[in-house]
N, C-alpha and C positions, 0 to 999 in steps of 0.2 A: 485675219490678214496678217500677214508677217513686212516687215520692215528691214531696209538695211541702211545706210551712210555712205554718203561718197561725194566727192570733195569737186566740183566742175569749177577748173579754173580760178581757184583756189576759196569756193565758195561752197559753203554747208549744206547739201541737199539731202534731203528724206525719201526715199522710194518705198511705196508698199505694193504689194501685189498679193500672189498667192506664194506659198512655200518653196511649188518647184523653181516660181522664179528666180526667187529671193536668194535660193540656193546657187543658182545659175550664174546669177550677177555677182554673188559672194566668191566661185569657183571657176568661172569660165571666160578667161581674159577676153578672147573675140565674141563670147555671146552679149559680156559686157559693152564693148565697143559698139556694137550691131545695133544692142537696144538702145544705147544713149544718142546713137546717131539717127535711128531713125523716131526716138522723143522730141530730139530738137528741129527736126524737119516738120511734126506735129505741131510744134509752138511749143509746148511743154517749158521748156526753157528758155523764156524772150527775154527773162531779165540779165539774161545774159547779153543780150543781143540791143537791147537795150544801152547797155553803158560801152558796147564795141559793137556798133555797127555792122563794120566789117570784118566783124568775126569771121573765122573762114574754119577754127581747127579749136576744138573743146578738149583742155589736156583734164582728163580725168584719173580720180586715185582712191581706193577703197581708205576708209574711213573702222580702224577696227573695229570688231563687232563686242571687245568690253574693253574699259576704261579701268588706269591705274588710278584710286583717289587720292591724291594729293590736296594738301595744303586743306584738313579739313578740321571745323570749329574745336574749339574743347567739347571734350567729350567725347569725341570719336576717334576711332584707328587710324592711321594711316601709317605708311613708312616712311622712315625719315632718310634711308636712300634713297628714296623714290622722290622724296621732297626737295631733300639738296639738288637731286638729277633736275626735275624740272623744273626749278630756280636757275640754273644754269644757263639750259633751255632757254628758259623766258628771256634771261641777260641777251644772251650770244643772238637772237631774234629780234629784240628791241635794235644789238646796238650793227644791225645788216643796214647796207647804203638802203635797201628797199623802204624799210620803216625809218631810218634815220631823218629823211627827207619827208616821209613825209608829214612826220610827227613833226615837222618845222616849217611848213611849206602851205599849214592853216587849214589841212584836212578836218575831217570829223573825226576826232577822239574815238568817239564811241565806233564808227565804223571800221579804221584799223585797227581797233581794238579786236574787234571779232575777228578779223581775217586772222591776225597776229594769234588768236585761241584757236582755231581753225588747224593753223600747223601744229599749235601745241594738241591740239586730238590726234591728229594725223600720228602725230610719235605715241599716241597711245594712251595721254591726261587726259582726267575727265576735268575740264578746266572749261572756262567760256571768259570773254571779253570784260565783264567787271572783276572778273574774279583775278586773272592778270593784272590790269592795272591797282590791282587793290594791293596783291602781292610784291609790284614793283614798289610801290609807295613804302608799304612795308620795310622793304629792303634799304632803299636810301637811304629812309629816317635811320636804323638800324645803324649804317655806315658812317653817318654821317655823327652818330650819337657814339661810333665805337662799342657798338652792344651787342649782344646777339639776338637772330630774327626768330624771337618765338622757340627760343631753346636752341636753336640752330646757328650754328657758329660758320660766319661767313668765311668763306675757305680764299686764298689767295688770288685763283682764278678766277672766285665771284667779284673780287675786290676790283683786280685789272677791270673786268665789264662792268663796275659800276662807276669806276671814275670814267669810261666812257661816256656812259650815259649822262654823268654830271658834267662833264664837258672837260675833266681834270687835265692837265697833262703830265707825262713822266716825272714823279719828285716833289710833284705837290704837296701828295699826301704824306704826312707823318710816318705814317707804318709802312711808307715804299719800301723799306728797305731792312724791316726787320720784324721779327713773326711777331701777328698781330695776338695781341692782348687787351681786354676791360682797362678803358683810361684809367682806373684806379690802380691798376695792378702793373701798368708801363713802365716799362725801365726810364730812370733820370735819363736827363739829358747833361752833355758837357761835364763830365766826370764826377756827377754831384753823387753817385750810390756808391757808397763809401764798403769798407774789405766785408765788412758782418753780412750786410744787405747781399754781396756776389754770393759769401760763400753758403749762405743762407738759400739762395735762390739755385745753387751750385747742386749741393748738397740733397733737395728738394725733385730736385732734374733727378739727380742720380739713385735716387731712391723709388722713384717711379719706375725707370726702365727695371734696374733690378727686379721689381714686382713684376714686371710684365716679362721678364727673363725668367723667373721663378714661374708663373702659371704654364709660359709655355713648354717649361720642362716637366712640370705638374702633367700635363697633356698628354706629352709624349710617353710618359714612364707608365703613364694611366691603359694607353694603346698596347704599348707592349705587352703591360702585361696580360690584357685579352686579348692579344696574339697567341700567347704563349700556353694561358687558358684552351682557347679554341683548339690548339694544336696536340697538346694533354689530351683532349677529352677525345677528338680524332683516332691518338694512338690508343686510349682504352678500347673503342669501338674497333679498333681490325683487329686489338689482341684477342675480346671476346670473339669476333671470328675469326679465328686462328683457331681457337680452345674450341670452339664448337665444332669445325670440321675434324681435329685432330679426334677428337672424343666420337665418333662416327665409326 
């Protein structure tokens, strides 16, 4: 039996059947609609019906059929664009009016929890309900400590959505308003880093981009010349046939 995902109303469901189904439901928007409308006329799906009544219209959404791993133990791969993306993700989702409210409003944790992992599959993580909150936690402390999360350096835009979630407002935080850096490594305050410490940290700046201006000239020069290779060996190959037809 083959299986596939798909999300009713913003809820995790499992279908298995046989293959041609499975393929059906995966590729055929109306074969999709057809069968889910005629499960839930079955009963198939009363827990839906269940917690609305009067349900009347099942918005349903395929559920991809593989997951990006993010945010996985030591010891194993994962990508850390992939990781920063759904950290973000998870931010911008926590801090929507939908879950704002009701993470304040004396819900069950654990239940928007899952729903809140539910969208994050939908975008294609392989994440679930502890595994977000575990990650959100993660992140606070991180912020809150000025550190970074697990080698991962909170980027500006994670920053704004996490003083949402802390409840911050505009100017609170220390680093509103200047690139954040390890509280050891922070620039003074009120004119205490004296001319050594700028030109030191000046000098430091300037010497980085440098490098990073130098590799990408490295690159470039590196290109050309297997342009210019490629192009040489090109004109060897039609001189020999030049030479071989002339010799004819």
């Amino acid at each position: 039996m083959d299986a596939t995902q798909l999300l009713l109303n913003e809820q995790l469901v499992t279908i298995t059947g046989d293959a041609l189904t499975i393929k059906r439901l995966n590729q055929d928007d109306q074969y999709l609609a057809d069968y889910v409308n005629r499960a839930a006329k079955a009963g198939q799906f009363h827990f839906l019906f269940i917690k609305d009544p009067t349900l009347r219209r099942i918005v349903v959404k395929r559920v991809p059929s593989t997951f990006i791993p993010v945010w996985c133990k030591k010891g194993k791969r994962s990508d850390s664009e992939s990781d920063t993306a759904a950290c973000l993700l998870l931010l911008k989702l926590r801090n929507t009016e939908k879950y704002l409210q009701r993470f304040q409003d004396g819900s069950s944790e654990n239940k928007v929890w899952e729903e809140l992992a539910s969208e994050m599959r939908l975008a294609g993580y392989d994440v679930d309900g502890q595994k977000c909150a575990q990650k959100l936690a993660q992140l606070t402390q991180s912020y809150r400590k000025r550190s970074d999360c697990q080698g991962m350096v909170l980027s500006p835009e994670m920053r704004v959505e996490l003083r949402k979630v802390l409840g911050e407002k505009k100017g609170e935080s220390e680093e509103e308003d200047e690139e954040w850096l390890p509280k050891s490594k922070k620039r003074k305050k009120n004119g205490e880093e004296d001319d050594a410490e700028f030109l030191k940290r000046f000098l430091k700046r300037s010497g980085e981009l440098k490098e990073e201006r130098f590799k990408e000239v490295c690159t470039l020069m590196k290109r050309r010349n297997e342009l210019l290779e490629e192009r040489l060996k090109q004109n060897r190959e039609v001189v020999e046939v030049l030479t071989k037809l002339l010799n004819k």
